[in-house]
N, C-alpha and C positions, 0 to 999 in steps of 0.2 A: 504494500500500500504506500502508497504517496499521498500529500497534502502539500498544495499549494497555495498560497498567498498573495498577493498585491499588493503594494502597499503606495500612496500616493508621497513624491517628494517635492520638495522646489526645487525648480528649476537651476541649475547649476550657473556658476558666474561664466561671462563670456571667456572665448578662448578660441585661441588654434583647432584646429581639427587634429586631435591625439591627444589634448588635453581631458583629464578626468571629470566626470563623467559625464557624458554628454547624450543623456537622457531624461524622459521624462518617468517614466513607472521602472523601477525595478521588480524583480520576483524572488521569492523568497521560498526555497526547497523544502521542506521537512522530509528526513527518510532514516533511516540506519545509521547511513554515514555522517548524520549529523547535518547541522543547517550550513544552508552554503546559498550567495549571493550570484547573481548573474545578470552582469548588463546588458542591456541590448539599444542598437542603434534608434527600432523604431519602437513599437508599442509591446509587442507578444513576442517571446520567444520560450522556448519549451527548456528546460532546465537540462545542462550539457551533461554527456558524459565523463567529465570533468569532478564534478559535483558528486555524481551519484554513481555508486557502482555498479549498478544495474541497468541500465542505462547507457543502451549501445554505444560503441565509439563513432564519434560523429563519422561518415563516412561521405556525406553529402557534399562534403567542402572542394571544390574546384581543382585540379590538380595542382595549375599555376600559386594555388593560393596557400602550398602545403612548407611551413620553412622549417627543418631539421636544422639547429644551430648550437652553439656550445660556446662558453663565456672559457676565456679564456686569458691568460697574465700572471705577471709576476707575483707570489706573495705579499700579500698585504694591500694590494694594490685597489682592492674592494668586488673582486667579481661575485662573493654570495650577498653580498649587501643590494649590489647593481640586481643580481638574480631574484632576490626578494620584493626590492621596489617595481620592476618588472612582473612578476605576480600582482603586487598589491594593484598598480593602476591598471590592469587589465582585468582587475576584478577575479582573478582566480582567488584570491584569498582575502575575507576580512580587514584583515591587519597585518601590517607586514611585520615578519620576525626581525629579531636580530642576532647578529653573531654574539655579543658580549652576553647576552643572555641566554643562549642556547634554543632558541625558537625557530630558527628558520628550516625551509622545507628540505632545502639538500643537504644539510651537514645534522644528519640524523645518528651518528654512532654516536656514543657516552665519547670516546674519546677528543672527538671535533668539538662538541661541545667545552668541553676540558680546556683542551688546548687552543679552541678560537683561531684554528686552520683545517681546511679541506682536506681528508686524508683519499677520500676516495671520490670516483666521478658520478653524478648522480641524477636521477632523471626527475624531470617535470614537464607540465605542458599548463599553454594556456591558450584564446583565445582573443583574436584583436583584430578590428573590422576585416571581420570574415573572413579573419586567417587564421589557418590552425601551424601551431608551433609545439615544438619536442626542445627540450631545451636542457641541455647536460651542462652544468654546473663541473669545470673541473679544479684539480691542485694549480697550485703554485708552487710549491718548493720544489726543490731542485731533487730533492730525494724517488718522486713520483712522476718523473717527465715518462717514464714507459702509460701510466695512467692516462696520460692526456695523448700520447702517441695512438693508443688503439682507438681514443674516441674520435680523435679528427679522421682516423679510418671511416667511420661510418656518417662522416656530418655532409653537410648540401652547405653549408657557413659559419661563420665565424663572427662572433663581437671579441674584441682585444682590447681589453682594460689598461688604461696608464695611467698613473700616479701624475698629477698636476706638476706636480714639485718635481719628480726623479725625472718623468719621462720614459725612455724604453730602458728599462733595467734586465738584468742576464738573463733571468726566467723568462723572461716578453721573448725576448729575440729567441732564445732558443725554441716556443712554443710557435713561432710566427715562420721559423725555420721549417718546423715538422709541419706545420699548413702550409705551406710551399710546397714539401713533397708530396704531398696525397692534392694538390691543387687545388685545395680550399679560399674562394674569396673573403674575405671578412671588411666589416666597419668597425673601424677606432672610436673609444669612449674614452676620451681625455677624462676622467674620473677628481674628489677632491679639488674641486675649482674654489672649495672656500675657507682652502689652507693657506697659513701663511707661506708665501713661497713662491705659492703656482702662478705657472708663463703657460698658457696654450698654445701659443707659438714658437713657443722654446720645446714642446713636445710634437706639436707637432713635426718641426722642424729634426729632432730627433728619430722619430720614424722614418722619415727619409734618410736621412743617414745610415741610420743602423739597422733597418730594415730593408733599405735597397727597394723600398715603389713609393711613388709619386703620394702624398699628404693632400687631400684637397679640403682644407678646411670649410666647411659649411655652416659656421656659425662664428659668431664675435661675443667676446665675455662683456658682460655687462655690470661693470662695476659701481658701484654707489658710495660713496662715502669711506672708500676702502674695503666694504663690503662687497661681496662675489653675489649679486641678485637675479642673474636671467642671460638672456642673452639677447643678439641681433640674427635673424635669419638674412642668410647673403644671397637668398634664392632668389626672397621679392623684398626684403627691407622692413620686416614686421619687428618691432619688436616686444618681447616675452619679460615681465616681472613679476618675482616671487613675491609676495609682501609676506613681511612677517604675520599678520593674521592669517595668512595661508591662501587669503584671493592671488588668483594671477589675473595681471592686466595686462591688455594690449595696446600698442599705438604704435603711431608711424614714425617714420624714421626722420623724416619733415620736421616733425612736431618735436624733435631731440636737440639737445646741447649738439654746438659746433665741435667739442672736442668728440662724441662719439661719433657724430657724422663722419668724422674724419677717419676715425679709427675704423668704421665700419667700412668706410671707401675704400682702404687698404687691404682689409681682409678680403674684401671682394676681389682685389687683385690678385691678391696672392692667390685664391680659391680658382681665377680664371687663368692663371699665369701658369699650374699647378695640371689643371686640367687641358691645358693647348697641348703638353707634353704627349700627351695622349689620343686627342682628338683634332685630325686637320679642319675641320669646319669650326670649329670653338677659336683655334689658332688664327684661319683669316678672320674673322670677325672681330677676335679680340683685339688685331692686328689693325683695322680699319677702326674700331672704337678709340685706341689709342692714338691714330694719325687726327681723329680727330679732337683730340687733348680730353677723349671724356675716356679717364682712368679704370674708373671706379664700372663702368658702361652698366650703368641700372636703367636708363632709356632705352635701349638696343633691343626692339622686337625679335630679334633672330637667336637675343641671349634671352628669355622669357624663364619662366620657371620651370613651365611642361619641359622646352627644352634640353634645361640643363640636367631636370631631371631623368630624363633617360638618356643622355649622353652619359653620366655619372655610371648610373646602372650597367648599358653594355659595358662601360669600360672598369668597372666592378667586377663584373662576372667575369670577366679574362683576367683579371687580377693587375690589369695594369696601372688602376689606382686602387686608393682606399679612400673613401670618406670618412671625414675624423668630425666628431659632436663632440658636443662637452658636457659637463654637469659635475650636479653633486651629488651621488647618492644617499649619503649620510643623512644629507639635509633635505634630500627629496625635493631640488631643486632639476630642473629642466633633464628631468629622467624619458618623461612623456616622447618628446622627437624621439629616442630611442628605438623605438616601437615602432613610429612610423617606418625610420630607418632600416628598420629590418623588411619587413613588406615590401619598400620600397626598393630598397640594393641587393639584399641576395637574394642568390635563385632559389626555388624552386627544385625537387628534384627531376623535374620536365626540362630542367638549362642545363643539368649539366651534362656531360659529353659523355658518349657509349663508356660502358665499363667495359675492358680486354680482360678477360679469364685464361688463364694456364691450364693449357690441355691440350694431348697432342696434335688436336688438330685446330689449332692456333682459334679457337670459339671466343669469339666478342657478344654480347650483351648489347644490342642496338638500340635496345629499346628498355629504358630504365622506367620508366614509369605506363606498364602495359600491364595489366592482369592476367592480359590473354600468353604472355609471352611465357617459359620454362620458366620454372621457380628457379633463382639466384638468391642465395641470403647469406647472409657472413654471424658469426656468432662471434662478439666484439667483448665479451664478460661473460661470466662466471659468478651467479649469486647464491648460497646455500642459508635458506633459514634453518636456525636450527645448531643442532649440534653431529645430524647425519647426514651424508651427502648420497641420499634415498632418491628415485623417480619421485618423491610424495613432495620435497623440500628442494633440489637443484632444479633452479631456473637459469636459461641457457638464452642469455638479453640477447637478439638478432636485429639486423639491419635487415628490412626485402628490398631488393634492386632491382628485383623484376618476379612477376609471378603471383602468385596468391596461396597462403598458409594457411589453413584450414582447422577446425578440431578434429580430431580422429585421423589426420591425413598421415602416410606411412612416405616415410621420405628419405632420402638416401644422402647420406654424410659423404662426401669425397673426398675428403681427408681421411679420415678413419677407416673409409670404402665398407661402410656397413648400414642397412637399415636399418630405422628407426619408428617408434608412431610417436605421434602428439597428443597427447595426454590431453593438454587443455592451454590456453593463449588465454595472456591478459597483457592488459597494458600499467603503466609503472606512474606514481606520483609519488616521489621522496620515498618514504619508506613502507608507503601500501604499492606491495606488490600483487593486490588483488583484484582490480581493477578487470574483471574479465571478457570477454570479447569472442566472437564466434570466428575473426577470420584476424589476418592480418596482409595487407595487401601492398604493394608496391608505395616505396616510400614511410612505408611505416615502419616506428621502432619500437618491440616491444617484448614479451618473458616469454619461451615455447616452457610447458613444463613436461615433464616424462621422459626426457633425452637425455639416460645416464651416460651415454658413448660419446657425448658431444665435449666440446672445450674450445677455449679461447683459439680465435683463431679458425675455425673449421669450416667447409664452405657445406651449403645443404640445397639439396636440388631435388629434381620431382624424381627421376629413376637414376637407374644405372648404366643404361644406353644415353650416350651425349650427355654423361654430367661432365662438369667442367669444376678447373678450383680456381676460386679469388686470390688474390696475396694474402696471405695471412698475417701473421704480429711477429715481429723482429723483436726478441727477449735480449735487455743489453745484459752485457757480463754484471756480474755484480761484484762491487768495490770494495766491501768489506765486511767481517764477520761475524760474530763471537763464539764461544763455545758453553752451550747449554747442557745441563746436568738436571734427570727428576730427581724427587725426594725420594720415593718409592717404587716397586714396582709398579704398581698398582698406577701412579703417574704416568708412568712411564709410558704405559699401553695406552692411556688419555694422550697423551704425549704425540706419540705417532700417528694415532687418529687424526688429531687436532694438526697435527701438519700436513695431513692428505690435503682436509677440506681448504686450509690456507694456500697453501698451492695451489689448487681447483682455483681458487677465489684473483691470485698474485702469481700471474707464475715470476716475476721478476724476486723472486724469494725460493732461495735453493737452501735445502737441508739434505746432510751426510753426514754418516758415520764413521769416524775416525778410528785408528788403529786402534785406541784407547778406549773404545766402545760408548764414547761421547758423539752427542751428534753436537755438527758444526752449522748452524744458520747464517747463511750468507744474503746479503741485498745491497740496495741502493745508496746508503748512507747511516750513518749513527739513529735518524730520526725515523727511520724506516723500520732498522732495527727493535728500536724500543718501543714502537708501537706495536709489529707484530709479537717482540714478547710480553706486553702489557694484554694485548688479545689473548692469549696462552692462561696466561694467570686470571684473569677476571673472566672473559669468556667460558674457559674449558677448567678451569678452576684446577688448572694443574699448578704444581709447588715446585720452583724452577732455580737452581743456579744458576749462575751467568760470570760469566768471564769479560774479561774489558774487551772493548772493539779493538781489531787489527784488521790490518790490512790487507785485502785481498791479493797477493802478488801473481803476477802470470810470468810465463819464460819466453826466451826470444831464440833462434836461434840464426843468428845475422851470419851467411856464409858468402856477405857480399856479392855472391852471383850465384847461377842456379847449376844444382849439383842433380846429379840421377843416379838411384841404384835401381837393379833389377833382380828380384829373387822368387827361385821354385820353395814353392811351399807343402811338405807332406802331409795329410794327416796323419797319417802314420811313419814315421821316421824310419821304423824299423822294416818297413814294406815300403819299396822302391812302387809296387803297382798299385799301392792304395790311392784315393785320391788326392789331386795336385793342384797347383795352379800357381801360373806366374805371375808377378803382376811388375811394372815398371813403373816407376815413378818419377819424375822429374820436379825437384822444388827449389821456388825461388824466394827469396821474402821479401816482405814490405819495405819499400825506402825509408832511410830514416834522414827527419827533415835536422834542418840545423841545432835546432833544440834538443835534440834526442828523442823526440816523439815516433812515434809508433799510431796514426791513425787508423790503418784499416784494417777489419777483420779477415780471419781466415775465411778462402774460398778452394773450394775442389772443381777444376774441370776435368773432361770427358774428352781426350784429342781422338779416340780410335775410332772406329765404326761403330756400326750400331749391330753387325755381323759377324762372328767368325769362324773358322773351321775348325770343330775339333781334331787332335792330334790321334786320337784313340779311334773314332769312330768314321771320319775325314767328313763329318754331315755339317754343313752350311748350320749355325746354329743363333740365335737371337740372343745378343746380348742381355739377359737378364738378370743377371747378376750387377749389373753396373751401380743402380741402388745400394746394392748391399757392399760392392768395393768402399762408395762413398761413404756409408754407415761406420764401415771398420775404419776408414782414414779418420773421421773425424773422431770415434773412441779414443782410439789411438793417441790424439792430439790435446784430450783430456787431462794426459796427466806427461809432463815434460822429463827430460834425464836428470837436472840440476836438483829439484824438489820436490819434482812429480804436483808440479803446478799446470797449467794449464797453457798450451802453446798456442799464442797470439801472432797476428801478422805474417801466416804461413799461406801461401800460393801453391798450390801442388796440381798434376796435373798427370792423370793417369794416362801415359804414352800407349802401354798394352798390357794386354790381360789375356789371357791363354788358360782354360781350365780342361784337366787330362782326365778322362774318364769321366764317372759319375759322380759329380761333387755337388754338395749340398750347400747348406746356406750356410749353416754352421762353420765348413772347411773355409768357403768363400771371405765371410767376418773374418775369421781367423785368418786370413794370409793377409788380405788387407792390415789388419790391427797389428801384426809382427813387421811384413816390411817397411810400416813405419816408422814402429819402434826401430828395426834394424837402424833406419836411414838418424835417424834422430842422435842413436850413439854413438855412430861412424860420426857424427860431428858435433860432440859432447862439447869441446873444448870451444866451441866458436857459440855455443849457446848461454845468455844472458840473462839474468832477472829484471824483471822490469814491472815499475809499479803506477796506477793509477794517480793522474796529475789533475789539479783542481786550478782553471780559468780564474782569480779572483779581482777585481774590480774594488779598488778602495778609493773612496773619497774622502778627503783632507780637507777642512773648513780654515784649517791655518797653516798652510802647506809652507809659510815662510820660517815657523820655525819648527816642527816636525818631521818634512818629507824625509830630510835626508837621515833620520833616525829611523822612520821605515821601513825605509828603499834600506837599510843595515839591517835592520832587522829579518829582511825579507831573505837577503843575499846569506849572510852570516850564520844563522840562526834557525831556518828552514829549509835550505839548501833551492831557494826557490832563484827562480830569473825575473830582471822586472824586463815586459817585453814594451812598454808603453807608457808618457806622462805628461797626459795634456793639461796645462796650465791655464785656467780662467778665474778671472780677476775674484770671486764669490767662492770656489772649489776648483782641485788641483784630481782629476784621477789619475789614481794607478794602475795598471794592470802587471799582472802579472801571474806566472804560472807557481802552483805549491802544491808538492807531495800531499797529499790525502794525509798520510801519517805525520806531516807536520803542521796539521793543521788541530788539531785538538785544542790546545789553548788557548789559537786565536784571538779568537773573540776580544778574550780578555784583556790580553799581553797587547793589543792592538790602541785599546780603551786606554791602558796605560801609556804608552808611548804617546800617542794623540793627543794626550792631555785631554780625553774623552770626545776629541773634534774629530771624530773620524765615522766612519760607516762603511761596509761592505756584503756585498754578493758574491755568489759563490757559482759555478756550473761546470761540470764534467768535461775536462777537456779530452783526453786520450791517454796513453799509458809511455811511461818514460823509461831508458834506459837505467838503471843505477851501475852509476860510476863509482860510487863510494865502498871500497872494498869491507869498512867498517860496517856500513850499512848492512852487505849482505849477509856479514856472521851475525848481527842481530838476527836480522828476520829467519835464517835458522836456527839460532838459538830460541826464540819463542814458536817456529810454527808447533801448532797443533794438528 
């Protein structure tokens, strides 16, 4: 049963079109799920799927009109604050949460709350003139960039939060890097416009720099009395104020002070000057508006708003600008454009370009938003309620790219190359994952449940004739460890549970057992660390020792140029005619740049056919074994000669492969896994330790008398390089590269030297040689 309500309001104060709420009757839900509000443009609207659980998912909504997107930026920078005032003014929720208090929709663990950071990525959706939106909420610290890596796998856009003040800080750029590679558009929210500090044009100005695409400002700050109030629209000249009682007013740009005129007139430039880059019809126009001394060209019918507005947008969706807004979300000042801003610049999953699938007969995806076309869908996360990772509790979150998901429907994993059924589909708000639903269709993101065979990463298709695989998720090495110990046995068996379903949940969290019959938890960072064993103890209620963090080390094996061995492999040693197989290998390793870095990871190729003749039998036979060579190479590479670490920056490249008689998979693994090892000891002496190197970025507010205790501190003291130090009159940064392992005290030791005038970030640069012969008797004297 449902009950619904009307209830009569006044009329809301004038405004923009995306200012809140611009209705006359709202409606008012009663159900299960508790009361829930929902506005609508004109008089009647039936109370959303959103709202009510029961309560089909809207499916009516236009394809154009459907936007998949994820907030994304540096720590701190405000993207669950931005994500909540986003719900609040489009009426998905009451009252907007906040972070300090632990209310908001996407940072639902105890820990988030705790700690007042995003640990994990998280879903919602709302509703704005007639657009329906999925909206992930991702991290910012540098510990969870693999987090925000698999979501911009499945997103249609992007919003990118800046800090007023900082501008594009490490975490930004690195997140803005990985929507670069999956070719995600986004729009910049200059964020904090009503800190002490903040230049929107010093940010904007910053993304072009450090982001490498053209800034086109689309708004001017509106300052009052030193106060940050609204802003100026550079589209048609309106301008927006917040007033402290909470009305926003409008007027025109006319009717303003000569000093904003002015400032407005310039930002206009910049916005058009920004935009020519991009657009040759914007360029001549802009080009004749300024031969004829009108700068600012707000008269120029050909520059109009419709105009500009979709100039902006193609040249959005190709990524070759960005539109940058501004606001303040704290203060729930000019958050509203936001909104529009999305509807307006990014696509749709109907824009973006065919998806290309891996399979061998090179299958593309033409058509990403078709019902009618094969089912394509990517499984992007891993959610277990619970403490069992049961069909009843693992939900297995999918993107659909084409096709249509059904309940009951029996569907084939291409990853895993096994059939599956579907239990039951729903769709996701924060932390109700019950939201359920009869289908899920093209462009939609949402939980299959009953798919224990599935995981991050997996592609899902209708049959087994023409399925194809997507890309899946690239797991970065992880940097460091500690080694954990139960109380009891009885822990213990909780223990290893509890690190199935966290894995299932993170695979960028590796756990092994150590000669010492300790397991060793390895991840992303100290903060990563301590969260997944804070999960352990409170979660799983296990009783846990812990060992300090150290350092993930990997090996190198630098042999300057590329060496080959070639070896016959018996299974049987002692039987010349048992099965064989030779395999040749040719390796070369990764360049190392002037720093000592080691950036790219190991790869295996394939130089031989795809055919060849057995020796025993002389029949023409299909390479099928070439899988399982690659399997054994990379075991193999698992564990290095120097420490039985892991061998980084290796090229290998299997020349030939010859297998004698009837050999199995097992012989096969096994000669691959030995002539590596073979080849690895044959060049013991030329192989290296090498450790993870940390990018950090310091800011100096008094760099006249500080820097150069630093820049000592950093050389002397850390064993680090400064590779950069750009000097400005306000702040002096540093950059520079530092050991993982000397970065501990940091923080602190920094605060001190600075005479507390200092600040820094942090991000994963690559892995370094160690030169310090001192260094490497440590880190053997402590591994575990």
């Amino acid at each position: 049963l449902k009950l619904q309500f009307l209830y009569l309001i006044d009329p809301p104060c004038p405004g923009p079109v995306g200012l809140r709420p611009f209705c006359l009757w709202r409606m008012w839900g009663v159900c299960a799920g508790g009361l829930r509000r929902r506005g609508c443009a004109a008089a009647w609207v039936p109370l959303g799927a959103y709202g009510c659980p029961w309560v089909r998912w809207c499916s009516s909504v236009a394809a154009a009109n459907v936007r998949n997107i994820g907030i994304i930026a540096h720590i701190d920078a405000g993207k669950t604050t931005t994500t909540e005032r986003l719900l609040y003014f489009s009426e998905a929720k009451r009252k907007a949460g906040e972070v300090d208090k632990g209310t908001t929709t996407t940072d639902f663990m105890d820990q988030e709350r705790e700690r007042g950071i995003t640990i994990q990525s998280a879903l919602t959706n709302l509703t704005w003139r007639d657009h329906r939106w999925e909206i992930i909420d991702t991290p910012g610290h540098v510990d969870f960039t693999m987090e925000v890596e698999r979501t911009l796998r499945v997103l249609d856009g992007a919003v990118a939060v800046f800090d007023a003040v900082k501008g594009v800080e490490a975490q930004s750029r690195t997140v803005l890097l990985q929507a670069k590679k999956f070719h995600v558009p986004f729009v910049s929210y200059v964020n904090k416009m009503d800190r002490k500090g903040a230049d929107f044009f010093a940010a904007v100005a910053s993304i072009q720099k450090l982001v490498h695409i053209p800034a086109v400002p689309l708004q001017c700050p509106v300052v009052d009395d030193g106060e940050f109030r609204g802003y100026v629209d550079l589209l048609n000249g309106d301008v927006f104020r917040w007033e402290r009682d909470g009305r926003v007013t409008k007027s025109a740009l006319a009717d303003e002070s000569a000093a904003l005129k002015d400032a407005a007139g310039a930002a206009r430039a910049k916005m058009l000057d920004a935009l020519s880059g991009a657009s040759d019809t914007i360029a001549d126009l802009y080009l004749e508006a300024l031969d004829a001394g009108d700068e600012a060209a707000w008269e120029v019918p050909e520059l109009a708003e419709e105009v500009l507005r979709g100039t902006i947008r193609k040249h959005t969706l190709t990524r070759a600008v960005t539109p940058v807004l501004l606001g303040s979300s704290g203060q729930s000042i000019a958050v509203q454009p936001l909104l529009d801003a999305v509807n307006d610049y990014l696509p749709a999953p109907v824009d973006r370009p065919p998806l290309v699938a891996a399979a061998p007969e090179g299958h593309v995806v033409s058509e990403r938003y078709s019902a009618k076309d094969p089912l394509g869908a990517l499984v992007f996360k891993i959610h277990v309620q619970g403490r069992d990772a049961t069909t009843a509790s693992k939900a297995s979150l999918v993107r659909i790219f084409s096709g249509q998901l059904k309940n009951g429907a029996r569907i084939y994993n291409a990853t895993r190359q096994c059939f599956q059924t579907v239990r039951s589909l729903s769709k996701v708000n924060g932390e109700n994952f019950s939201l359920k639903v009869d289908a899920l269709g093209p462009g939609d993101v949402g939980c299959v449940w009953g798919m224990d065979q599935s995981y991050t990463g997996d592609t899902l298709c209708e049959e087994k004739r023409g399925a194809f695989e997507l890309e899946g998720l690239r797991v970065p090495e992880p940097v460091v460890s500690i080694c954990i110990e139960a109380h009891s046995d009885k822990d213990d068996k909780i223990l290893q549970k509890a690190l199935s379903v966290i894995q299932m949940e993170d695979p960028s969290i590796e756990a092994e057992v150590n000669e010492y019959g300790q397991t060793v938890l390895s991840g992303m960072g100290a903060l990563h660390l301590d969260i997944t064993k804070t999960k352990l103890e409170r979660g799983w209620g296990v009783g846990l020792d812990s060992s300090a963090v150290r350092v993930k080390h990997r090996e190198f094996l630098n042999t300057h140029h590329s060496v080959d061995i070639e070896h016959t492999f018996l299974a049987d040693p002692s039987n010349e005619a048992s099965q064989a197989c030779t395999i040749h290998l040719r390796y070369t390793p990764s360049a190392v740049d002037d720093h000592d870095m080691i950036q790219e990871a190991n790869s295996v190729a394939m130089s031989l056919s795809e055919t060849h003749e057995d020796e025993v039998t002389k029949k023409k036979k299909h390479n099928k074994w070439l899988p399982v060579v690659r399997r054994g190479i990379e075991q193999s590479l698992g564990g290095g000669p120097l420490m039985n670490q892991a061998v980084m920056g290796a090229k290998l490249d299997v020349v030939k492969f010859v297998s004698m008689g009837y050999a199995n998979e097992d012989t096969v693994l096994n000669a691959a896994d030995y002539t590596m090892k073979l080849l690895m000891q044959e060049h013991k002496r030329r192989c290296a330790l090498i450790e993870p190197v940390m990018k950090v970025r310091i800011e100096l507010y008094d760099a006249a008398n500080h820097l150069d205790a630093v820049e000592m501190d950093i050389v002397a003291n850390r064993r680090g390089q400064v590779v950069d130090a750009n000097m400005q009159p306000e702040c002096t940064t540093v950059t520079a590269l530092i050991p993982v392992a000397c970065l501990t005290t940091f923080a602190a030791d920094l605060l001190s030297t600075a005479g507390g005038e200092a600040s820094f970030t942090q991000e994963f640069h690559g892995y370094r040689v160690v030169r310090d012969a001192s260094v490497e008797a440590q880190v053997r004297e402590e591994k575990y």
